[in-house]
C-alpha positions as CSV (number, residue, x, y, z in Angstrom):
1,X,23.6,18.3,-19.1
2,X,25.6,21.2,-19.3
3,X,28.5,21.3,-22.2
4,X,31.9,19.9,-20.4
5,X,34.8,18.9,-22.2
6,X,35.9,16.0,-22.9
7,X,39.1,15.8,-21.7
8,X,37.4,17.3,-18.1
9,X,34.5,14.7,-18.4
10,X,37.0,11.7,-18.5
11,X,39.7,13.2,-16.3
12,X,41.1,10.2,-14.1
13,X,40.9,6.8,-16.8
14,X,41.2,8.3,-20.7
15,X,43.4,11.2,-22.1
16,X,41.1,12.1,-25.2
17,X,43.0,12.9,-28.7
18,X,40.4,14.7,-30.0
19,X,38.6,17.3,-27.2
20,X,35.6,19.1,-27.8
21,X,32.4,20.0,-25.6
22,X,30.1,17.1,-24.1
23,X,26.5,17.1,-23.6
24,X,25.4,13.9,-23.1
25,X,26.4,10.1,-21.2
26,X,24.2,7.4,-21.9
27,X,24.5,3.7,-21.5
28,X,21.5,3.3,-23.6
29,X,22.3,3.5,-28.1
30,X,19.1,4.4,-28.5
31,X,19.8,7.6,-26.3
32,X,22.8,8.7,-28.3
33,X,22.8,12.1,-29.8
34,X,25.1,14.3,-30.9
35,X,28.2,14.8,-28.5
36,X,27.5,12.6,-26.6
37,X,29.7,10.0,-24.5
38,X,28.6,5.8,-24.7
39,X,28.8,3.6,-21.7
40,X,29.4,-0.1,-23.3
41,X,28.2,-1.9,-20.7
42,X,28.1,-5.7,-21.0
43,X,25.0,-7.1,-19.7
44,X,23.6,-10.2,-19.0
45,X,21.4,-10.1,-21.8
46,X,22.6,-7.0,-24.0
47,X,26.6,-6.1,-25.1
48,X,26.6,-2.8,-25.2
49,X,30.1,-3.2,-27.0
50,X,27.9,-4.6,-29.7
51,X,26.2,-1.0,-30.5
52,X,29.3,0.8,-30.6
53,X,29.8,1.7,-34.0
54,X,26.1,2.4,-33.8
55,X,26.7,5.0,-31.4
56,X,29.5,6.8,-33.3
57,X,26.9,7.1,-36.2
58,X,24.3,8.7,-34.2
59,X,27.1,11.2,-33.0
60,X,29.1,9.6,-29.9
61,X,32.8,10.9,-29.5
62,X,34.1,8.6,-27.2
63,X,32.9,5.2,-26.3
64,X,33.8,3.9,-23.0
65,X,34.4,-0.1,-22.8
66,X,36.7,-2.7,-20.8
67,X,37.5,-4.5,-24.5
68,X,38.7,-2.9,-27.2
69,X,36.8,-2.7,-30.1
70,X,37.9,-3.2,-33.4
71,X,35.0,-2.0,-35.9
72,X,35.7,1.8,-34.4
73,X,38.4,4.1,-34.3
74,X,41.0,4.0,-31.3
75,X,40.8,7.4,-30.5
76,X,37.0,7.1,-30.4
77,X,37.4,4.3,-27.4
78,X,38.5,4.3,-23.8
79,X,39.4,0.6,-22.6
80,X,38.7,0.6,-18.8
81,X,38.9,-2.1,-16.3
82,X,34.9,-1.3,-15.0
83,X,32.7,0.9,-16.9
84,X,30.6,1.4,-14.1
85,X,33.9,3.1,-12.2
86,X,33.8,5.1,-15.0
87,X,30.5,6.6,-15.3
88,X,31.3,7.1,-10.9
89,X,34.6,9.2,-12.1
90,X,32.4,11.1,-14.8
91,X,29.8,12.1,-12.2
92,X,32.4,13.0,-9.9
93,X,34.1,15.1,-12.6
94,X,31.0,17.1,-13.5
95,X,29.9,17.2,-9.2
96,X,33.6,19.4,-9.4
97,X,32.3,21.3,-11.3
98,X,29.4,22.7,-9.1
99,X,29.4,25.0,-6.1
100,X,26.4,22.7,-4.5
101,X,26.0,20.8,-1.3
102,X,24.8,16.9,-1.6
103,X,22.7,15.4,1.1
104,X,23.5,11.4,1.0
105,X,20.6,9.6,1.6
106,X,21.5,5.4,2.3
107,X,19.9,2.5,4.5
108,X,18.1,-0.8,3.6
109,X,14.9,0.7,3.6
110,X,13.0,4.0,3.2
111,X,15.6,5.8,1.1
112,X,13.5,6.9,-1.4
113,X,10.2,8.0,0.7
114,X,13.4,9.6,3.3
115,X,14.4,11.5,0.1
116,X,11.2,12.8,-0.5
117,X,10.8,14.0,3.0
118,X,14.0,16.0,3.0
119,X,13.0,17.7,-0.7
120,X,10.2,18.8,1.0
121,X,12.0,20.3,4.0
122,X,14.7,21.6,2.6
123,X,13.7,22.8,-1.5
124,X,11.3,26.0,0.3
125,X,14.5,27.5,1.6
126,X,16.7,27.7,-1.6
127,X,16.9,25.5,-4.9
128,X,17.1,22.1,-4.6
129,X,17.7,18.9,-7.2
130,X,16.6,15.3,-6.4
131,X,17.7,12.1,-7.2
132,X,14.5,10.8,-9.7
133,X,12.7,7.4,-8.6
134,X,16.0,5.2,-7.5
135,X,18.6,6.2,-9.4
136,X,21.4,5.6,-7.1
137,X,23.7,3.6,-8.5
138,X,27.0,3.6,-10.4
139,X,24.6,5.0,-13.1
140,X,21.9,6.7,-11.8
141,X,23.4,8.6,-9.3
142,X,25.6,10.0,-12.1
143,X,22.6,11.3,-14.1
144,X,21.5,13.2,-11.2
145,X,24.4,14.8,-10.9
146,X,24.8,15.5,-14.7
147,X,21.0,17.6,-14.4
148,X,23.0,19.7,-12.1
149,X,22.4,24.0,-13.3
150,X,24.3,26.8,-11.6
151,X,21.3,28.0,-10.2
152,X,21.2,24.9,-8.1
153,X,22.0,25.8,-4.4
154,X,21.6,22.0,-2.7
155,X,20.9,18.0,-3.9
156,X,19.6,15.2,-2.5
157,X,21.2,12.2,-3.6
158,X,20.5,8.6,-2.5
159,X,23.4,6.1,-2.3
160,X,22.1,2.4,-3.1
161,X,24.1,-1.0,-2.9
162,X,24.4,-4.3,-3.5
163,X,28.3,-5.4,-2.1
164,X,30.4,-3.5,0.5
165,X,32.8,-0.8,-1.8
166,X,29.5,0.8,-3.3
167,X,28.3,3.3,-1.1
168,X,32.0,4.2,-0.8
169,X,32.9,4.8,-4.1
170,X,29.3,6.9,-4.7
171,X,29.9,9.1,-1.8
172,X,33.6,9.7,-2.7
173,X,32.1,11.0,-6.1
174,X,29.2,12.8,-4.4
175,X,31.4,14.8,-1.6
176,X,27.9,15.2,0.2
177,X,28.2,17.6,3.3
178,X,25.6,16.1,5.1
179,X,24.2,12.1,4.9
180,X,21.2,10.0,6.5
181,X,21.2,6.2,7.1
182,X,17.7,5.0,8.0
183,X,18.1,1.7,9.1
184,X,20.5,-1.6,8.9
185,X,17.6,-4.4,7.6
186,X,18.2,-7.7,6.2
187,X,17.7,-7.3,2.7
188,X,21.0,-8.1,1.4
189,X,22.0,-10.7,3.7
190,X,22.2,-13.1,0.6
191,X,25.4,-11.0,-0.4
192,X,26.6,-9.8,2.6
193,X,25.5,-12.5,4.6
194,X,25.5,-10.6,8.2
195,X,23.5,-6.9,9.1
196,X,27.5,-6.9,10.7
197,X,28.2,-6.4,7.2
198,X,25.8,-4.1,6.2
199,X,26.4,-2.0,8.5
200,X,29.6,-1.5,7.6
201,X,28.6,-0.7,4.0
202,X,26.3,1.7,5.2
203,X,28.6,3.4,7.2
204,X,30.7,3.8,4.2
205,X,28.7,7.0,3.3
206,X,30.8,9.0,5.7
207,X,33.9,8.2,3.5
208,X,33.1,10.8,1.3
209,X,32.6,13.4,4.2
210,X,34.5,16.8,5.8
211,X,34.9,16.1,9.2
212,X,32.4,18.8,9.6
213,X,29.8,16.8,8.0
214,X,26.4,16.2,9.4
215,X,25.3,12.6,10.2
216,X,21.5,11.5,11.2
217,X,20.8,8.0,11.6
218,X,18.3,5.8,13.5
219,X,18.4,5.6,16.6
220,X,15.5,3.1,17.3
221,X,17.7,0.6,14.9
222,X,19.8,-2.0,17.0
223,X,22.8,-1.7,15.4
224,X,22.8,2.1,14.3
225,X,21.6,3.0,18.1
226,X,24.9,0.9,19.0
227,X,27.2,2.1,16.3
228,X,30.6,3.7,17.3
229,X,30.7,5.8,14.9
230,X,34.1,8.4,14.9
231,X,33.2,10.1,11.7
232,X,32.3,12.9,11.1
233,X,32.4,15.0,14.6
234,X,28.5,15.6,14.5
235,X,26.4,12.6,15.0
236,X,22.6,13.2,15.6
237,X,20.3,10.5,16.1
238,X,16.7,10.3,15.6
239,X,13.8,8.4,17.0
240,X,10.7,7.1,18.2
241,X,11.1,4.4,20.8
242,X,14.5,5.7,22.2
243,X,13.6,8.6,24.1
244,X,17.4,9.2,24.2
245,X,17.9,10.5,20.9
246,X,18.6,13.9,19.7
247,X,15.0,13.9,17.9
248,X,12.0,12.4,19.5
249,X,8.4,12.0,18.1
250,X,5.2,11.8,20.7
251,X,1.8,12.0,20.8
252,X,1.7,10.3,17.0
253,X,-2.3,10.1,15.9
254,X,-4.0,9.3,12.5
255,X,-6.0,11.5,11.2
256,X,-7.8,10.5,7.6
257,X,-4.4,9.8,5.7
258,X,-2.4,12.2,7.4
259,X,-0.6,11.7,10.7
260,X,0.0,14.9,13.3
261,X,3.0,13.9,16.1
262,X,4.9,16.2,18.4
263,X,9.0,16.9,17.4
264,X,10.6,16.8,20.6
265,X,14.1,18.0,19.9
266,X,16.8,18.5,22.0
267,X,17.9,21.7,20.7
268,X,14.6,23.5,19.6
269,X,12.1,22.1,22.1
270,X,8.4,21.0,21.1
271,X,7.0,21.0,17.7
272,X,3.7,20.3,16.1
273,X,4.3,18.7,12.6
274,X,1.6,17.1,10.3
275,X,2.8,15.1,7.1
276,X,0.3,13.7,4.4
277,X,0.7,9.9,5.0
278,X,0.3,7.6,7.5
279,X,2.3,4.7,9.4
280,X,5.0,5.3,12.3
281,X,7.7,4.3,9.7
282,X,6.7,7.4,7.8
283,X,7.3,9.3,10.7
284,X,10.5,7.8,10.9
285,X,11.5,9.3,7.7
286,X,10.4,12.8,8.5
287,X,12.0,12.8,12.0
288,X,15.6,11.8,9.6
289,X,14.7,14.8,7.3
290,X,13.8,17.5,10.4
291,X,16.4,16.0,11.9
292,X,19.5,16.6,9.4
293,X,18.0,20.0,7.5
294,X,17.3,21.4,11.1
295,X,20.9,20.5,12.5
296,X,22.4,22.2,8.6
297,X,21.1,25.6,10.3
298,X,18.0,25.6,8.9
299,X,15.1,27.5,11.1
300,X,13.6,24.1,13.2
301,X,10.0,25.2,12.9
302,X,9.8,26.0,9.3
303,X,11.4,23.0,8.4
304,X,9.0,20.6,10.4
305,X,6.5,23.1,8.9
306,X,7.8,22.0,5.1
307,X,7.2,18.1,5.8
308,X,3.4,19.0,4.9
309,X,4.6,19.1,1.2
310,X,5.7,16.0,1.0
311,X,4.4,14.1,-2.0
312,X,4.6,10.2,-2.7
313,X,6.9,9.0,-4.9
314,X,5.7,6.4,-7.2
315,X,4.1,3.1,-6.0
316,X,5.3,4.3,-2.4
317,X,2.3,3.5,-0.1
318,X,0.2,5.4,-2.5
319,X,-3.4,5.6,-1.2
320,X,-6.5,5.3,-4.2
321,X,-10.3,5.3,-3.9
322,X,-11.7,3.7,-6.7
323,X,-16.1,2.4,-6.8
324,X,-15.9,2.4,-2.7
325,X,-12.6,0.4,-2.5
326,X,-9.6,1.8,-0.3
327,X,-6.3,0.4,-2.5
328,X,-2.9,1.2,-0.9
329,X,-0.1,0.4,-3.7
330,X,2.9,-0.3,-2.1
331,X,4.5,-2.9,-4.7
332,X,8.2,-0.6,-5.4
333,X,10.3,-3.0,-2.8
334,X,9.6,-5.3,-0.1
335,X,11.8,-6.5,2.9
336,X,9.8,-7.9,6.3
337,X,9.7,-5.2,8.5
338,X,8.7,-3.3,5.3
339,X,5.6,-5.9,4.8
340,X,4.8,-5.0,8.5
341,X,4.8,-1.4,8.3
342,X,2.0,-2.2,5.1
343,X,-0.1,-4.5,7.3
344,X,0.1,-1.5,9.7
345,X,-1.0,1.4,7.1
346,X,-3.3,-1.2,5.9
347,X,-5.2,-1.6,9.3
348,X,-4.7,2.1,10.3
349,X,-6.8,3.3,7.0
350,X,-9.3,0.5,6.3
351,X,-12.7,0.9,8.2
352,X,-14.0,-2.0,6.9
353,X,-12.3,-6.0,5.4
354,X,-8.3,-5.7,5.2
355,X,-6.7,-7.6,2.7
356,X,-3.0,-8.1,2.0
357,X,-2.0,-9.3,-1.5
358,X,1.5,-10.1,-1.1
359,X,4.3,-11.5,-2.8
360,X,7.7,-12.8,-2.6
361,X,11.0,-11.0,-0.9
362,X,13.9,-11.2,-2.5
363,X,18.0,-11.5,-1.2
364,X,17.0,-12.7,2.3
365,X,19.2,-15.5,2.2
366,X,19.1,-18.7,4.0
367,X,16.3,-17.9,6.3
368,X,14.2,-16.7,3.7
369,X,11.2,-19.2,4.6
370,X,10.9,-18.4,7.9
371,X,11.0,-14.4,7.6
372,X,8.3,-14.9,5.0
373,X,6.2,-16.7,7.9
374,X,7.1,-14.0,9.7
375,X,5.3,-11.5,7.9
376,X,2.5,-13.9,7.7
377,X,2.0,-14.3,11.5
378,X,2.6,-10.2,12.1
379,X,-0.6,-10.2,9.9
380,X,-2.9,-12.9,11.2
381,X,-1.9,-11.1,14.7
382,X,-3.2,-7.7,13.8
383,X,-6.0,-8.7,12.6
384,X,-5.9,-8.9,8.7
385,X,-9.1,-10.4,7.3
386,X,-7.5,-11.8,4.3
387,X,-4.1,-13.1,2.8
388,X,-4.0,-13.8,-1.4
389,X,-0.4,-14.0,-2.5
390,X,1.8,-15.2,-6.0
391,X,5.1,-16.5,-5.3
392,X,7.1,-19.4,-4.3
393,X,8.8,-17.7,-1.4
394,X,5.3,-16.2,-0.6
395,X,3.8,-19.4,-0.2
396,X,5.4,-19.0,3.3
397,X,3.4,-16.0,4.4
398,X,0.4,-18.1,4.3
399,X,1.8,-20.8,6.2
400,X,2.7,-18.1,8.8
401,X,-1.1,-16.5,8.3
402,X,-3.0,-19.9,8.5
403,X,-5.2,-22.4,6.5
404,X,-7.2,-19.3,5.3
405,X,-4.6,-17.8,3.4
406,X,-4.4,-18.8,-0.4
407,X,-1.7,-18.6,-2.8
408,X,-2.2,-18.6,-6.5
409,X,-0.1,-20.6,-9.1
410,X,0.2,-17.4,-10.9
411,X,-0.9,-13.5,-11.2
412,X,-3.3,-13.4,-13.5
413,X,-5.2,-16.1,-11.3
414,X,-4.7,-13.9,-8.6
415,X,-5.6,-11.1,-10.4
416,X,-8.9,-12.6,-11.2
417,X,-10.2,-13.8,-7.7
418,X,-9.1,-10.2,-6.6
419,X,-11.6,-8.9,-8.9
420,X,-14.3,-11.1,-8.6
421,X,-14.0,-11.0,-4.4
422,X,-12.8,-7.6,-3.2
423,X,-16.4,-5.3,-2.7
424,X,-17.1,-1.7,-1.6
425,X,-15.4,-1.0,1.6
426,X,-12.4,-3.1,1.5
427,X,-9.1,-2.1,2.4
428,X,-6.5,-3.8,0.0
429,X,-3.1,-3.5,0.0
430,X,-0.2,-4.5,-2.5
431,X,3.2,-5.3,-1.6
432,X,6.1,-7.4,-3.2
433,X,9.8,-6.9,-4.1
434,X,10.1,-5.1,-6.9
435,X,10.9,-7.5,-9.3
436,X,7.8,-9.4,-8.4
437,X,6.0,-6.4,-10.7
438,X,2.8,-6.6,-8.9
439,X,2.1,-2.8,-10.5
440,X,0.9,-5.4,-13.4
441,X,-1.6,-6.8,-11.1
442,X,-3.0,-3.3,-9.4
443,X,-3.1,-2.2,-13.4
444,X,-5.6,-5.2,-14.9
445,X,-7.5,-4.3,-11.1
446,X,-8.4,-1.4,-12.2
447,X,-9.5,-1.8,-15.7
448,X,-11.0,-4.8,-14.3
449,X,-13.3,-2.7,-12.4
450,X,-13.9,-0.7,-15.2
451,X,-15.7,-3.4,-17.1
């Protein structure tokens, strides 16, 4: 982090006493250094107000908190209504500071892998920063923003959320110039309890936007393909289905693990384009990042030329050969149309047995048990020769998959019947919400089949 003062840093909730140069924020005490700034976040398990004093030994200056706290000093503390609004003002503070332009990056699924596609497009042409993994919160998007050098020309931020007012309050930090929305799923339909509603918190990334901004969004989603959207003035919309859009892709083909499609585009005609992964939803998210680095000016064929750096993020349909066994990790988040886009990689890869190992979804709400049939009966239909899961939600997908399906009482059972039963030439692929941790499953795999 570049040194900012204090009195800058805080601007907006605290008038510091005592000003000097900052170089760190941190929620975290065991992060602390010197000059640095404390978030004292209560948690549901951790009180961060509890490691104050702790932090002002370790160097802190200010510690930021919504009680006050009496072992410390009370020029040492700010007493805020929400820390997490905070640590959004701080970011935006330091984002003042920089002469950069933010690409937002939202949606219920693919923000991460979307991310990754417009990095690649875009960081050839001029230096680019990245939000890292999924920070995109009231915290992590903050971070990203406090990596932020001079030298740094553009970023690509992604906007997360869990209740309407998030996005909003990100991008009003972030000021992006341009913003993506890949689709409007069903993931937080326990909170917001209609895609009506998440729509609408989607759509709050353009709160933070010129009305010069760029906007890309779906145009094969039902409700994004629909949306009247008034804000900003330049609305493209992207494609594979609705040959209407701005940006269309044809003539998609697999090709080992890559996938070669034609970019029709309104405005720049017919291109070829070849990214390193497989799966029409992959696709998807390169058309969003051609689509909105093309429309910022960039030159359309280089750009659709850059999607072949693309690189996986993570557990992000990640694609291992290990002793003759074709293992597709896909275990960061899950959400049905998510779990069908895995069945799909799965079949489009696999030359030989297909096996899903799946596991529970998380925040679907009421209908929970039938969507997790769903998924089940998408992959008995195309063809998947075997369904193992762990979960109590997942005990729907075999219903929806039939009597052959079996669910285990818990992962390391699973674990062990995968080892003992998958064979050279199987196609296996994991998938679960995240908190499901089913990266602890593909882990004792492997060093199971290193015995």
């Amino acid at each position: 982090m570049n040194a900012i003062l204090l009195s800058q840093l805080v601007k907006g909730f605290a008038v510091p006493k005592n000003d000097c140069y900052i170089n760190h924020v941190t929620s975290d005490s065991r992060d602390v250094v010197e000059n640095s700034v404390f978030l004292a976040i209560r948690g549901e398990r951790v009180n961060g107000e509890n490691y104050a004093a702790s932090a002002i030994e370790k160097g802190a200056k200010l510690i930021v908190t919504e009680n006050h706290i009496d072992n410390i000093p009370d020029d040492m503390q700010a007493v805020v209504p929400n820390v997490l609004d905070a640590s959004i003002q701080m970011g935006a503070n330091v984002r003042d500071t920089f002469d950069i332009d933010i690409i937002g990056v939202t949606g219920s699924m693919g923000k991460t892998t979307t991310k990754e596609f417009i990095y690649a497009a875009l960081s050839p042409f001029a230096k680019t920063v990245k939000t890292q993994g999924n920070r995109n919160n009231e915290l992590g998007m903050p971070k990203t923003i406090y990596g932020f050098t001079q030298e740094d020309k553009y970023a690509v931020l992604e906007m997360g959320m869990e209740a309407l007012g998030d996005v909003h309050k990100l991008t009003l930090a972030a000021r992006p110039v341009a913003a993506v929305i890949t689709c409007i799923g069903i993931s937080h339909l326990e909170r917001l309890k209609t895609r009506d509603n998440i729509l609408k918190a989607k759509l709050e990334i353009v709160d933070g936007m010129d009305e010069s901004g760029i906007l890309v969004v779906n145009g094969d989603d039902e409700y994004l393909s629909k949306a009247d959207i008034k804000h900003p003035a330049n609305v493209y919309r992207y494609g594979i289905e609705n040959t209407d859009s701005d940006v269309v892709a044809k003539n998609i083909s697999t090709v080992g693990f890559a996938t070669e499609f034609t970019i029709v585009d309104k405005e720049n005609g017919e291109i070829n384009c070849t990214i390193p992964t497989v799966g029409n939803h992959n696709v998807m998210n390169a058309l969003c990042a051609y689509t909105v680095i093309s429309r910022m000016g960039f030159d359309a064929r280089q750009v659709a030329a850059n999607l072949a750096g693309y690189t996986v993020s993570g557990q992000r349909q990640k694609i291992v050969e290990k002793n003759g066994i074709l293992f597709i990790e896909d275990c960061y988040n899950a959400a049905p149309a998510s779990m069908k886009a895995a069945v799909d990689t799965l079949k489009l890869v696999s030359e030989g047995r297909t096996i899903a190992v799946f596991g529970d979804m998380m925040e679907l709400g009421d209908d929970e048990a039938a969507l997790h049939s769903e998924v089940g009966r998408y992959a008995a239909q195309k063809g998947v020769d075997c369904m193992w899961t762990w979960g109590e939600r997942a005990k729907h997908i075999c219903t929806g998959f039939g009597p052959d399906a079996l669910n285990f009482e818990t992962k390391q059972q699973l674990t062990d019947y995968i080892i003992e039963n998958i064979k050279p030439g199987d196609g296996i692929v994991f998938k679960a919400s995240h908190s499901r941790r089913f990266e602890d499953i593909i882990d004792r795999v492997y060093n199971g089949l290193e015995k």
